[in-house]
C-alpha positions as CSV (number, residue, x, y, z in Angstrom):
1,X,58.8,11.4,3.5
2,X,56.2,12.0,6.1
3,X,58.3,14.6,7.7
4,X,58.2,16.6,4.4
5,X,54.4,16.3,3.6
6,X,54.0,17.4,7.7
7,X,55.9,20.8,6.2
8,X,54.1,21.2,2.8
9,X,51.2,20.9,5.0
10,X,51.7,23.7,7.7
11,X,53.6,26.0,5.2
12,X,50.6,25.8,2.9
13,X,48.0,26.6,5.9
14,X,50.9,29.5,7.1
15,X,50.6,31.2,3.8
16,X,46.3,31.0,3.2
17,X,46.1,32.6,6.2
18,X,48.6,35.0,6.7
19,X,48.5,36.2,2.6
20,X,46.7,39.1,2.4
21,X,44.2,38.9,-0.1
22,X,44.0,35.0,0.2
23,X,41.2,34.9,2.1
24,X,37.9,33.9,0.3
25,X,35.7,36.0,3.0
26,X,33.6,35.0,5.4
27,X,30.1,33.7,5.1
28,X,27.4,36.3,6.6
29,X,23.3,36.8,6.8
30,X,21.7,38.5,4.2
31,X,19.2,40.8,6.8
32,X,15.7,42.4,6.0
33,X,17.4,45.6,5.7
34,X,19.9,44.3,3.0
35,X,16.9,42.6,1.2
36,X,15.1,45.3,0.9
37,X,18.2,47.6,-0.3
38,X,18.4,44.8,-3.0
39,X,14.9,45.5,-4.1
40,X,14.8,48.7,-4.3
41,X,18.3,48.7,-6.2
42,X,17.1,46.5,-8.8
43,X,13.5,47.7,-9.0
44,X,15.3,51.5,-10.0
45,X,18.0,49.7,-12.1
46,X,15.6,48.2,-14.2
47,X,12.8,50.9,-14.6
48,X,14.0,52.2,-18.1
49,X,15.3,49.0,-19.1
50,X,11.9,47.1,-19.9
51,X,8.3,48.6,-21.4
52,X,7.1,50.9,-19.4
53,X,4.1,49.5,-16.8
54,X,2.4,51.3,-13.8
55,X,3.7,49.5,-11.5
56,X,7.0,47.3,-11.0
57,X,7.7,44.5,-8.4
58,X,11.0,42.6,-7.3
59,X,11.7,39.0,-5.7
60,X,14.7,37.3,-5.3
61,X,16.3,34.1,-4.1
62,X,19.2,34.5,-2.0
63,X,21.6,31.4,-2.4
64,X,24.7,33.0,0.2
65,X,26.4,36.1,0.9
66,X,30.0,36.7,2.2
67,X,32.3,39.6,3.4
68,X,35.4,40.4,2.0
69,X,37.7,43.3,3.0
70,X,34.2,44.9,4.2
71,X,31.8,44.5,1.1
72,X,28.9,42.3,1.3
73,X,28.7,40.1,-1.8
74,X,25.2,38.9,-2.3
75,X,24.6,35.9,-4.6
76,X,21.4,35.9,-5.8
77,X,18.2,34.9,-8.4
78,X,15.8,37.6,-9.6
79,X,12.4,37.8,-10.8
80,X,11.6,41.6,-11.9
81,X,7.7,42.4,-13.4
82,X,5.7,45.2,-14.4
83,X,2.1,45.4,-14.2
84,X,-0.6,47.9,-15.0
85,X,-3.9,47.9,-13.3
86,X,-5.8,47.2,-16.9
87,X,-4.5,43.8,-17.5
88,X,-4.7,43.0,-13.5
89,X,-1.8,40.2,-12.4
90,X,-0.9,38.9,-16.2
91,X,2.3,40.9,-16.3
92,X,3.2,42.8,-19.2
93,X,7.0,43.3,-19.0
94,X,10.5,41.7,-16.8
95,X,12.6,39.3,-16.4
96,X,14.8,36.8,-14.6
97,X,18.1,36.3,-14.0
98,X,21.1,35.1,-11.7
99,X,22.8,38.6,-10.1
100,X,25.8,39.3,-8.3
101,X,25.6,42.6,-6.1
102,X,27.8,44.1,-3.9
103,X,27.0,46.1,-1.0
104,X,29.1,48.3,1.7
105,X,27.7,49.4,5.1
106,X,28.9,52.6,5.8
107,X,27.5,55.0,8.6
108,X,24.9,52.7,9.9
109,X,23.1,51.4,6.4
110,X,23.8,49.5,3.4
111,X,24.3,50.8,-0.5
112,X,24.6,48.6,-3.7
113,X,28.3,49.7,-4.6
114,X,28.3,46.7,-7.8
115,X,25.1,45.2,-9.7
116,X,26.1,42.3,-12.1
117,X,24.0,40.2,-14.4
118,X,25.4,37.3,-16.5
119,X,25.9,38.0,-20.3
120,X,23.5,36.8,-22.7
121,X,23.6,34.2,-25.7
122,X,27.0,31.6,-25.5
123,X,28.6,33.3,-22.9
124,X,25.6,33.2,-20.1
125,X,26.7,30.2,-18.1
126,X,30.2,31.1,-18.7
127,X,29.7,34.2,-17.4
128,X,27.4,32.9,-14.1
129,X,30.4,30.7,-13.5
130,X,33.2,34.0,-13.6
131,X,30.1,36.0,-11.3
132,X,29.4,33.1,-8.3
133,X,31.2,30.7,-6.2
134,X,30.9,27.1,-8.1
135,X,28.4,25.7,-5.1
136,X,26.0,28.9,-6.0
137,X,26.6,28.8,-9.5
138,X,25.4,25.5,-10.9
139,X,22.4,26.3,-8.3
140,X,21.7,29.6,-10.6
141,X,22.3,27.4,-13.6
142,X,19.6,25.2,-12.7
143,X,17.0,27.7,-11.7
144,X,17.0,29.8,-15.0
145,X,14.0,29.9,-15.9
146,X,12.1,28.4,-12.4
147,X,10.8,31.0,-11.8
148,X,7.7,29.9,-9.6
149,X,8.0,31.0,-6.1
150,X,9.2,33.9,-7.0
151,X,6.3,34.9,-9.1
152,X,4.3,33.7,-6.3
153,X,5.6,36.1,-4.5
154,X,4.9,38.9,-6.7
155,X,1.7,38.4,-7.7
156,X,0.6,38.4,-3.5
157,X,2.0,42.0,-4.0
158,X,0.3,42.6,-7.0
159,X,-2.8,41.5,-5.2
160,X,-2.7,44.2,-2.8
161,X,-1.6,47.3,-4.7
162,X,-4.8,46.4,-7.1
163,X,-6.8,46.3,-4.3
164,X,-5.4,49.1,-2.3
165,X,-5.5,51.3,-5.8
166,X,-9.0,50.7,-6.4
């Protein structure tokens, strides 16, 4: 019996590796570079999507990235705001929500290739749970909504654009 387990064992191990395809990637480091591709991906993504403000700001919470078959797929929280300079750091348009992008290096920098938001209504946690691996997706679950270091974040930056635009 033990002899048969032994062989269940190592053929199991033998075919997750040596499958193409099987592999789940490989865990890497989101770097400033990709951070800031994010930003600016979603900041342009979103700039006819909500009412229209002078000036628009992006933060995110990064819960892990992995490679698979050379695309970078970022899981991530994110906090999008608009501002104008009238009504100073109360922001007037945005949102929040759990995204999945996907990114490819090719000659030397990094492009958004897939952007991914979950669906609204019934199927939003459904649809976080299709989007992320399980250990980031009960994380995103969680933080809907907890927003706080993130806005943090952006109203620092909405501190100094109103003070370098006055």
């Amino acid at each position: 019996m033990k002899n048969v387990i032994s062989k269940s064992l190592v053929f199991i191990f033998i075919v997750s590796v040596l499958i193409p395809g099987s592999s789940k990637g490989e865990s890497i480091q989101v770097t400033n570079e990709m951070n800031t591709v994010i930003s600016d991906f979603i900041l342009d993504y979103n700039k006819d999507k909500y009412y229209e403000t002078e000036k628009q700001f992006e933060s995110h919470k990064i819960y892990g990235a992995k490679e698979v078959n050379g695309v970078v797929e970022v899981y991530i929280y994110s906090l999008y705001l608009g501002f104008n300079r009238s009504t100073r750091d109360r922001e007037q348009s945005g949102g929040s929500f759990p995204v999945l992008i996907k990114m490819k290096n090719e000659n030397g920098s990094y492009s958004v290739i897939d952007y991914k938001e979950p669906e609204n209504g019934d199927m939003y946690v459904d649809s976080i749970k299709e989007m992320f691996p399980k250990k980031y997706a009960y994380k995103a679950i969680q933080d809907t909504g907890s927003i706080g270091k993130l806005d943090k974040e952006i109203k620092k930056k909405v501190a100094v654009w109103l003070e370098e635009t006055n």
